[in-house]
Backbone and ligand atoms as CSV (ligand in chain L), in Angstrom:
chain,resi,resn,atom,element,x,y,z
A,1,UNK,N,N,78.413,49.145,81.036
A,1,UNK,CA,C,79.221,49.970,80.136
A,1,UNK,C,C,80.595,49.321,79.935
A,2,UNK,N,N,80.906,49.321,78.874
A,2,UNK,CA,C,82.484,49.272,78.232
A,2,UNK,C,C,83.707,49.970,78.337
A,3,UNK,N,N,84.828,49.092,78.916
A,3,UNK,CA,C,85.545,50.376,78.834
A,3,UNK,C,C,85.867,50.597,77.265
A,4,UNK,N,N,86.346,51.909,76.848
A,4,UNK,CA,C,87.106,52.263,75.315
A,4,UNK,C,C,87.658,51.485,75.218
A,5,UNK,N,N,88.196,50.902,73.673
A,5,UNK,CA,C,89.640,49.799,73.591
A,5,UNK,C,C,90.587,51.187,72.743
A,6,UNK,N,N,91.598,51.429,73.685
A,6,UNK,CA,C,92.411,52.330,73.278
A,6,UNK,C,C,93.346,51.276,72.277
A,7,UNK,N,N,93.751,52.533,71.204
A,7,UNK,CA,C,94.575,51.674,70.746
A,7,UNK,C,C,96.126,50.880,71.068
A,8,UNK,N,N,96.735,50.003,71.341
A,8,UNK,CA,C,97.949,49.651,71.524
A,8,UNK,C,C,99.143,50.837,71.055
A,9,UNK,N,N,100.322,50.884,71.563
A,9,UNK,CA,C,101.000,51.887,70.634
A,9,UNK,C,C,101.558,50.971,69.874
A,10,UNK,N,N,102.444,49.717,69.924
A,10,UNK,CA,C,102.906,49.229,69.259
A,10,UNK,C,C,101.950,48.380,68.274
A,11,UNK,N,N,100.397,48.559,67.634
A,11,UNK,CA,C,99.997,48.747,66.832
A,11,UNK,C,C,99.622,50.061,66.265
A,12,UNK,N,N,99.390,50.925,66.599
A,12,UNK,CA,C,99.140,52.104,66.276
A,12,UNK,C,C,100.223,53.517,65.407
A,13,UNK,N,N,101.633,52.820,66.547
A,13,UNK,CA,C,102.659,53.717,65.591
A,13,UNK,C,C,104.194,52.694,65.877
A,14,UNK,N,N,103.748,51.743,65.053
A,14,UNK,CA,C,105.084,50.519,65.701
A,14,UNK,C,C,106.451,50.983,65.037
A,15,UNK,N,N,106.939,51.852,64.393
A,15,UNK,CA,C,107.907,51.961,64.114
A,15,UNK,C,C,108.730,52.863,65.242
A,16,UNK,N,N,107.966,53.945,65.773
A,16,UNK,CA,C,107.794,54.469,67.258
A,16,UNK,C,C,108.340,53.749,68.286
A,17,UNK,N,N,107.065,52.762,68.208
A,17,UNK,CA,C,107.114,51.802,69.768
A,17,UNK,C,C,108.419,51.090,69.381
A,18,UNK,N,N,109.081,50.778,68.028
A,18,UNK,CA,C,110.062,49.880,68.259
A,18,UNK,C,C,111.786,51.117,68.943
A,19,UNK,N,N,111.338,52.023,68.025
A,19,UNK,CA,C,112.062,53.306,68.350
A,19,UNK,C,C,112.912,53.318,69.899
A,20,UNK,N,N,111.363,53.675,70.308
A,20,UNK,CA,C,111.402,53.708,71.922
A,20,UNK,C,C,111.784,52.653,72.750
A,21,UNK,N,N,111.724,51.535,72.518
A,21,UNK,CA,C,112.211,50.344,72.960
A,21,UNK,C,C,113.903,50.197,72.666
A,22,UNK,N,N,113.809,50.745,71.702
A,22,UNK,CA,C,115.458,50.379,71.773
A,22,UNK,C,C,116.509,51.854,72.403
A,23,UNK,N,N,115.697,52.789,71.932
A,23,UNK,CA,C,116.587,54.357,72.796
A,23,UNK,C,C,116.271,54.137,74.487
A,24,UNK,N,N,115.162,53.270,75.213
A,24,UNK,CA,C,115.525,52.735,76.549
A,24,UNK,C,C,116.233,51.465,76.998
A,25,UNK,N,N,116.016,50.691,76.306
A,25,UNK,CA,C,117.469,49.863,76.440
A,25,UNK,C,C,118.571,50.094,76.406
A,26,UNK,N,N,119.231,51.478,75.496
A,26,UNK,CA,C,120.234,51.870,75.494
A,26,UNK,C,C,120.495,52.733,76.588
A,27,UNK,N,N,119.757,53.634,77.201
A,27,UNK,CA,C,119.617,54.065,78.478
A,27,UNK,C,C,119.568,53.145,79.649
A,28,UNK,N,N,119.853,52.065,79.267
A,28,UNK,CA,C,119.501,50.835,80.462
A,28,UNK,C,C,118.134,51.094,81.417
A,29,UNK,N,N,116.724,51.667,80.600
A,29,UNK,CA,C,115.531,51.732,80.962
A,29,UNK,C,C,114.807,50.254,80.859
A,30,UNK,N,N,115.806,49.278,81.361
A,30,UNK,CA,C,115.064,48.028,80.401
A,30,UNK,C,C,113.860,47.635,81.083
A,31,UNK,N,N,113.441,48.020,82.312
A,31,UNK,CA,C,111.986,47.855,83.217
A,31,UNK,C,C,111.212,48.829,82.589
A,32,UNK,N,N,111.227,49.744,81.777
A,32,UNK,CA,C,110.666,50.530,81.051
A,32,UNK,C,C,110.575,50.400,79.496
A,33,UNK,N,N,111.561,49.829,78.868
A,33,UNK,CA,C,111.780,49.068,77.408
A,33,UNK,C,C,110.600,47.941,77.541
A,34,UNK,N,N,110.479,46.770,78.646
A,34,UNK,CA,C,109.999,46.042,78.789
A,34,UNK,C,C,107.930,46.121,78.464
A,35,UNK,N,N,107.692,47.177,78.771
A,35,UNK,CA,C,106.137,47.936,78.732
A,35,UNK,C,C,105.876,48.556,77.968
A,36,UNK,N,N,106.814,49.123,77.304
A,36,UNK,CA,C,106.496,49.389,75.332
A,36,UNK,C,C,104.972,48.855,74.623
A,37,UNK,N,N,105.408,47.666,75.096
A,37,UNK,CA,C,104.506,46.679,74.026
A,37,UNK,C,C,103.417,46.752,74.655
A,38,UNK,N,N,103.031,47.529,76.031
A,38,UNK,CA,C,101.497,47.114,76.661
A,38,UNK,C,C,101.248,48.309,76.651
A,39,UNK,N,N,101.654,49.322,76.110
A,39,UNK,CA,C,101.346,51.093,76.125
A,39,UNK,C,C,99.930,51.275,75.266
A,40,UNK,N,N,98.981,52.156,75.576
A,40,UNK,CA,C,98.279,52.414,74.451
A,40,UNK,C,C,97.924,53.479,74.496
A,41,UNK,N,N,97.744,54.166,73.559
A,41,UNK,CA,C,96.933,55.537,73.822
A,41,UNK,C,C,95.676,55.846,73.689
A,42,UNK,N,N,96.101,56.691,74.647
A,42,UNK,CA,C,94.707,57.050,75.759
A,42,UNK,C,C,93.864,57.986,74.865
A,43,UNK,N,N,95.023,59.602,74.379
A,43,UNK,CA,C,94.746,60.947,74.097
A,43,UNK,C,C,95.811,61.115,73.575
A,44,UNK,N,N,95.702,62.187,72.789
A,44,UNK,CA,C,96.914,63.160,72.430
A,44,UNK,C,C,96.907,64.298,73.227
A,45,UNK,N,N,97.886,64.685,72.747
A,45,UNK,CA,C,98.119,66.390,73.537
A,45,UNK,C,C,97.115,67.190,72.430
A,46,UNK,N,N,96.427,68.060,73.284
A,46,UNK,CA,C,95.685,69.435,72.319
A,46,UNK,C,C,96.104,70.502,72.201
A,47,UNK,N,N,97.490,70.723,72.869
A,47,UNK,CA,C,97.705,72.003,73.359
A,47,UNK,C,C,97.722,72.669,71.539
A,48,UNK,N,N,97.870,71.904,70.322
A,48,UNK,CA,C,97.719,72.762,69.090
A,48,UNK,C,C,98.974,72.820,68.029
A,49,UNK,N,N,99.976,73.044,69.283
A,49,UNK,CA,C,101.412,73.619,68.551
A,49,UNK,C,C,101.908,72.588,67.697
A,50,UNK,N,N,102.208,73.032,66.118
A,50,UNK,CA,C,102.239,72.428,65.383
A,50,UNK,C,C,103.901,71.537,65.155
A,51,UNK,N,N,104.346,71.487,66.379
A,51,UNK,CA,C,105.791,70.969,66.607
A,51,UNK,C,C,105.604,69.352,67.566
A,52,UNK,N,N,104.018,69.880,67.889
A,52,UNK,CA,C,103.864,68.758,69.027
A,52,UNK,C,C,102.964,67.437,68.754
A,53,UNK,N,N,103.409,66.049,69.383
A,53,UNK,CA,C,102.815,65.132,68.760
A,53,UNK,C,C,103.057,64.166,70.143
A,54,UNK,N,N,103.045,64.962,71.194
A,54,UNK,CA,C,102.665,64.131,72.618
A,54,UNK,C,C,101.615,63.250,72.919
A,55,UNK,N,N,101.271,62.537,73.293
A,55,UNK,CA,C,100.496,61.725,73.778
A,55,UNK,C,C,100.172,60.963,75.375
A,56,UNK,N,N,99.223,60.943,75.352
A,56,UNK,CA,C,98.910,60.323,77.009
A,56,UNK,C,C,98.944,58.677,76.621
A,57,UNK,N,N,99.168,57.735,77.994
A,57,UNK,CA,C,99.624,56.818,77.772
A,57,UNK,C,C,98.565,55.910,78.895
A,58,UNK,N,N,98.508,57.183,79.748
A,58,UNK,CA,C,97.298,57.303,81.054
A,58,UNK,C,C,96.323,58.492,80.494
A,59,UNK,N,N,95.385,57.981,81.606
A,59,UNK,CA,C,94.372,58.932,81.610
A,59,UNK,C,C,95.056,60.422,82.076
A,60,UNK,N,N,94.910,61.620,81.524
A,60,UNK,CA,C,95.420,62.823,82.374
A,60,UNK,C,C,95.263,62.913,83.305
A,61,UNK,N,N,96.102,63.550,84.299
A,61,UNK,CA,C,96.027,63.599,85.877
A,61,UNK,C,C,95.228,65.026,85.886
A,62,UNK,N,N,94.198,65.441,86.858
A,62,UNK,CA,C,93.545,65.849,87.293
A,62,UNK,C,C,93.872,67.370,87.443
A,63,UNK,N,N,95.019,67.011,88.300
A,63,UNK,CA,C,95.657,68.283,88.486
A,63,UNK,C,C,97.667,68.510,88.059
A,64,UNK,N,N,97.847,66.987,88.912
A,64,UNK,CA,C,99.512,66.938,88.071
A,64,UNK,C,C,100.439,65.400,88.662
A,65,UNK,N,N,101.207,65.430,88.238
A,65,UNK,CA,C,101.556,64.271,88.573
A,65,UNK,C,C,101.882,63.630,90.122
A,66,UNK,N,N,102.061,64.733,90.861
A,66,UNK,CA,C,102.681,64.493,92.267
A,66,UNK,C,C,104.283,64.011,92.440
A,67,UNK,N,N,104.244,63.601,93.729
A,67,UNK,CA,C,105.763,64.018,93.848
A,67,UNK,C,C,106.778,62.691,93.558
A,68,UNK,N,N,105.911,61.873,92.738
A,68,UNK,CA,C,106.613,60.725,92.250
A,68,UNK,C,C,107.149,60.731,91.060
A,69,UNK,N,N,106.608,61.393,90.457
A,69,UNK,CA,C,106.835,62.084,88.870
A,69,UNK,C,C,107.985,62.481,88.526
A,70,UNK,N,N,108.823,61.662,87.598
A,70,UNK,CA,C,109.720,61.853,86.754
A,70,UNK,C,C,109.883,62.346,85.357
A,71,UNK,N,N,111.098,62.551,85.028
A,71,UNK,CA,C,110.932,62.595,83.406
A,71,UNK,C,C,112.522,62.140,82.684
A,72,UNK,N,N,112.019,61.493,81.792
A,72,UNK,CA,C,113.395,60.654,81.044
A,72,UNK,C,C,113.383,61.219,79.892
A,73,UNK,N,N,114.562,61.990,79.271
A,73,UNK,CA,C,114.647,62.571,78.228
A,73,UNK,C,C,115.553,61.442,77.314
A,74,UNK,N,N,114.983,60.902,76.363
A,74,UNK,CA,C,115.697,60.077,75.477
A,74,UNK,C,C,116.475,60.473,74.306
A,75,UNK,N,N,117.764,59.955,74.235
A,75,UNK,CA,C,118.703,60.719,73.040
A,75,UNK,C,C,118.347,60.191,71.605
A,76,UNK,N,N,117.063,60.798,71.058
A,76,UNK,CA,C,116.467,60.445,69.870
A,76,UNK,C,C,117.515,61.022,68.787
A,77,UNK,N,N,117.895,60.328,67.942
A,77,UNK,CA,C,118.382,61.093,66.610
A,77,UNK,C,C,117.351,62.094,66.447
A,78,UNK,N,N,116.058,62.067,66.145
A,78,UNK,CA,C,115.740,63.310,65.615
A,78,UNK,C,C,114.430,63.716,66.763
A,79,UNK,N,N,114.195,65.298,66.776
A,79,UNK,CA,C,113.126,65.606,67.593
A,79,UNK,C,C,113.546,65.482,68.848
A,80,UNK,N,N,112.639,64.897,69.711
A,80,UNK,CA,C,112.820,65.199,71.144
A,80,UNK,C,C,111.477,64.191,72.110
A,81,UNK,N,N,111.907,63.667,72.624
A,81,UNK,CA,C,111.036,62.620,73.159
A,81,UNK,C,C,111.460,62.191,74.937
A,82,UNK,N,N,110.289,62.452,75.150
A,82,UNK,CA,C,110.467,62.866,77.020
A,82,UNK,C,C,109.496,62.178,77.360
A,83,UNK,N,N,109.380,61.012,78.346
A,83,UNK,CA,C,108.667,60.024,79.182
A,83,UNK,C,C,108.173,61.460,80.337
A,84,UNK,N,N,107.201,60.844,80.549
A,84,UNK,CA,C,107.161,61.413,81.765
A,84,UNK,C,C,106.323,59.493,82.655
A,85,UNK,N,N,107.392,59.542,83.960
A,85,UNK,CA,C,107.174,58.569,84.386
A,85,UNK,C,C,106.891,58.626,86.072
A,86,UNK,N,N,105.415,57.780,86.739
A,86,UNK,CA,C,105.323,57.909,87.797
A,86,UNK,C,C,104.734,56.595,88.428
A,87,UNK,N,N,105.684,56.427,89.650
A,87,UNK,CA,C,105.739,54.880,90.175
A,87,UNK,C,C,106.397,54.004,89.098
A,88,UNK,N,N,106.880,54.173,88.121
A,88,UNK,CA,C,107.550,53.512,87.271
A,88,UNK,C,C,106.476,52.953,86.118
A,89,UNK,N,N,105.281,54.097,85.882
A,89,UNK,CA,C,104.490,53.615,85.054
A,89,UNK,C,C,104.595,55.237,83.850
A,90,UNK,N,N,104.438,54.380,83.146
A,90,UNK,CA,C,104.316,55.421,81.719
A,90,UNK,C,C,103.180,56.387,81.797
A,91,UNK,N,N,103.060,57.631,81.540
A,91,UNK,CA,C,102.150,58.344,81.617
A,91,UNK,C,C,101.826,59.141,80.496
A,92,UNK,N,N,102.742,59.767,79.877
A,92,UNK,CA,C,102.494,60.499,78.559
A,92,UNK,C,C,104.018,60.453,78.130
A,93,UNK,N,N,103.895,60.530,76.929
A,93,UNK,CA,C,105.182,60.557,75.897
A,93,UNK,C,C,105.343,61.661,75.301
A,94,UNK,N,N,106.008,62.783,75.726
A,94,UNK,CA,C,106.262,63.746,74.906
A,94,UNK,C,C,107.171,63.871,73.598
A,95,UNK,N,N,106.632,64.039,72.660
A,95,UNK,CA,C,107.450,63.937,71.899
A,95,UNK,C,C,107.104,64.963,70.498
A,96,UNK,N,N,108.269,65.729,70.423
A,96,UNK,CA,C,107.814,66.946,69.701
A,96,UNK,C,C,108.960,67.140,68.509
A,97,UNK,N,N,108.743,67.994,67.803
A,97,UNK,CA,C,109.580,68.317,66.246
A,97,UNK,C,C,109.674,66.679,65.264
A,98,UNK,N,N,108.536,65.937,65.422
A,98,UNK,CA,C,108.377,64.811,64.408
A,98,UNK,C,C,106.987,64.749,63.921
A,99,UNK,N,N,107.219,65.164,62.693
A,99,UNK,CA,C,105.995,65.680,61.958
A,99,UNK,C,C,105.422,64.002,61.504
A,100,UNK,N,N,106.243,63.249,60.956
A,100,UNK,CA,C,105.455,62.198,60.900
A,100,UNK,C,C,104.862,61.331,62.263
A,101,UNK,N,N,105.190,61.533,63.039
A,101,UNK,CA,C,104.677,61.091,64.500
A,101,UNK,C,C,103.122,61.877,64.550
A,102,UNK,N,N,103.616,62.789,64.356
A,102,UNK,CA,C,102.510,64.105,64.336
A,102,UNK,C,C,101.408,63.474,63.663
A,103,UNK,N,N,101.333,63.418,62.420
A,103,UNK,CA,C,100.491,63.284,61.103
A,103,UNK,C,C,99.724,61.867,61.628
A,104,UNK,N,N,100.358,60.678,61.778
A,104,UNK,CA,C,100.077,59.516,62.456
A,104,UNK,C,C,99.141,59.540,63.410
A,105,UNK,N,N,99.832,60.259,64.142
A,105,UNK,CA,C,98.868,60.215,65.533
A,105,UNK,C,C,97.347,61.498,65.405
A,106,UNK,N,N,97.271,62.027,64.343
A,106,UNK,CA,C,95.948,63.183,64.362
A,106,UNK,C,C,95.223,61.868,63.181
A,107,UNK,N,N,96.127,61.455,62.750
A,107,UNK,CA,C,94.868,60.170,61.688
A,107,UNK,C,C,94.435,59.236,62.552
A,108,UNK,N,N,94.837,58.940,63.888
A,108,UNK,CA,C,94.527,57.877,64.672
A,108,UNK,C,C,93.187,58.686,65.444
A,109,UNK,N,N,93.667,59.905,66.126
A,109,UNK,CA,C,92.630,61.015,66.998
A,109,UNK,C,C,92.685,62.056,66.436
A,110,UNK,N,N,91.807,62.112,65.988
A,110,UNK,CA,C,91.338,63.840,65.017
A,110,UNK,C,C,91.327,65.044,66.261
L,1,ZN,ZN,ZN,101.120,69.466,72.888
Protein backbone atom coordinates (compact mmCIF):
# COMPACT_ATOMS: atom_id res chain seq x y z
CA UNK A 1 0.00 0.00 0.00
CA UNK A 2 0.77 3.70 -0.69
CA UNK A 3 1.00 6.23 1.43
CA UNK A 4 -1.63 9.38 0.18
CA UNK A 5 0.51 12.20 -1.53
CA UNK A 6 -0.96 15.01 0.50
CA UNK A 7 -0.81 18.03 -1.05
CA UNK A 8 2.26 20.49 -0.28
CA UNK A 9 0.88 23.79 1.25
CA UNK A 10 3.15 25.88 -0.51
CA UNK A 11 1.67 24.37 -3.69
CA UNK A 12 -1.70 24.15 -2.72
CA UNK A 13 -2.31 27.72 -1.19
CA UNK A 14 1.20 29.54 -1.87
CA UNK A 15 0.14 32.89 -1.38
CA UNK A 16 -0.72 31.57 2.32
CA UNK A 17 2.42 29.59 2.69
CA UNK A 18 4.31 32.73 1.57
CA UNK A 19 2.01 34.75 4.10
CA UNK A 20 2.97 32.57 6.87
CA UNK A 21 6.53 32.53 6.26
CA UNK A 22 6.97 35.95 6.50
CA UNK A 23 4.33 36.82 9.73
CA UNK A 24 6.98 34.03 11.47
CA UNK A 25 9.98 35.56 10.61
CA UNK A 26 8.69 38.61 11.87
CA UNK A 27 7.88 36.89 15.11
CA UNK A 28 11.45 35.61 14.98
CA UNK A 29 9.70 31.94 14.42
CA UNK A 30 12.50 31.46 11.93
CA UNK A 31 12.91 27.44 12.96
CA UNK A 32 9.31 27.49 12.15
CA UNK A 33 9.37 30.01 8.95
CA UNK A 34 12.01 27.54 7.86
CA UNK A 35 9.20 24.31 7.41
CA UNK A 36 6.64 26.30 5.61
CA UNK A 37 7.81 24.90 2.50
CA UNK A 38 7.65 21.07 3.72
CA UNK A 39 3.97 21.52 5.27
CA UNK A 40 1.22 19.68 3.54
CA UNK A 41 -2.12 19.05 4.16
CA UNK A 42 -3.27 16.32 5.66
CA UNK A 43 -7.30 17.45 6.36
CA UNK A 44 -9.24 20.32 6.94
CA UNK A 45 -11.19 21.16 9.88
CA UNK A 46 -15.03 19.81 9.61
CA UNK A 47 -16.19 21.35 12.45
CA UNK A 48 -18.63 23.37 9.49
CA UNK A 49 -18.49 26.96 10.82
CA UNK A 50 -18.55 29.04 8.02
CA UNK A 51 -15.73 31.50 9.50
CA UNK A 52 -13.39 28.50 9.59
CA UNK A 53 -10.71 27.39 7.16
CA UNK A 54 -8.28 25.41 9.62
CA UNK A 55 -6.38 22.75 8.54
CA UNK A 56 -4.29 19.75 9.80
CA UNK A 57 -0.76 19.74 8.87
CA UNK A 58 -0.49 16.22 10.86
CA UNK A 59 -2.52 13.52 11.09
CA UNK A 60 -5.22 14.43 14.04
CA UNK A 61 -4.23 13.44 17.40
CA UNK A 62 -6.31 10.78 18.77
CA UNK A 63 -7.26 12.32 21.70
CA UNK A 64 -5.13 15.81 22.05
CA UNK A 65 -2.02 17.16 21.82
CA UNK A 66 -0.32 16.49 25.23
CA UNK A 67 1.67 18.46 27.32
CA UNK A 68 4.08 19.66 24.69
CA UNK A 69 1.56 21.52 22.81
CA UNK A 70 1.73 25.02 22.05
CA UNK A 71 0.05 27.68 20.24
CA UNK A 72 1.45 30.77 18.27
CA UNK A 73 -1.00 33.33 17.48
CA UNK A 74 0.30 35.30 14.42
CA UNK A 75 -0.38 39.13 13.91
CA UNK A 76 -2.15 38.57 10.49
CA UNK A 77 -3.50 41.81 8.94
CA UNK A 78 -6.61 40.11 8.35
CA UNK A 79 -8.52 37.09 10.14
CA UNK A 80 -6.77 35.17 12.61
CA UNK A 81 -4.25 32.45 12.25
CA UNK A 82 -3.01 30.20 15.20
CA UNK A 83 -0.20 27.38 14.81
CA UNK A 84 -0.76 24.99 17.01
CA UNK A 85 2.78 23.56 17.62
CA UNK A 86 4.23 20.31 19.31
CA UNK A 87 7.95 19.33 19.78
CA UNK A 88 8.44 22.15 17.45
CA UNK A 89 6.51 20.45 14.67
CA UNK A 90 3.50 21.98 12.91
CA UNK A 91 0.31 20.35 13.55
CA UNK A 92 -2.72 22.24 12.37
CA UNK A 93 -3.08 25.84 11.27
CA UNK A 94 -5.91 27.52 12.50
CA UNK A 95 -6.98 29.96 10.66
CA UNK A 96 -10.37 31.54 10.59
CA UNK A 97 -12.47 34.80 9.21
CA UNK A 98 -10.60 34.27 5.56
CA UNK A 99 -13.09 33.35 3.23
CA UNK A 100 -10.71 33.06 0.44
CA UNK A 101 -8.48 30.63 2.42
CA UNK A 102 -11.78 29.05 3.06
CA UNK A 103 -13.04 28.66 -0.61
CA UNK A 104 -9.37 27.35 -1.61
CA UNK A 105 -9.04 24.94 0.73
CA UNK A 106 -12.95 23.14 0.28
CA UNK A 107 -11.81 23.15 -3.73
CA UNK A 108 -8.70 21.29 -2.68
CA UNK A 109 -10.97 18.81 0.07
CA UNK A 110 -14.61 18.81 -0.50
ZN1 LIG B 1 -13.20 24.37 12.00
Amino acid sequence: MTMPAYPLLIDALPEFAHELEELLTKQCELGLAAKVGDQRIVDRCRCGDDFCATFYTQPKPEVNYGPNHKCIELSSQEGMIILDIVDGKIMNIEVLFRDEIRDQLHAILP
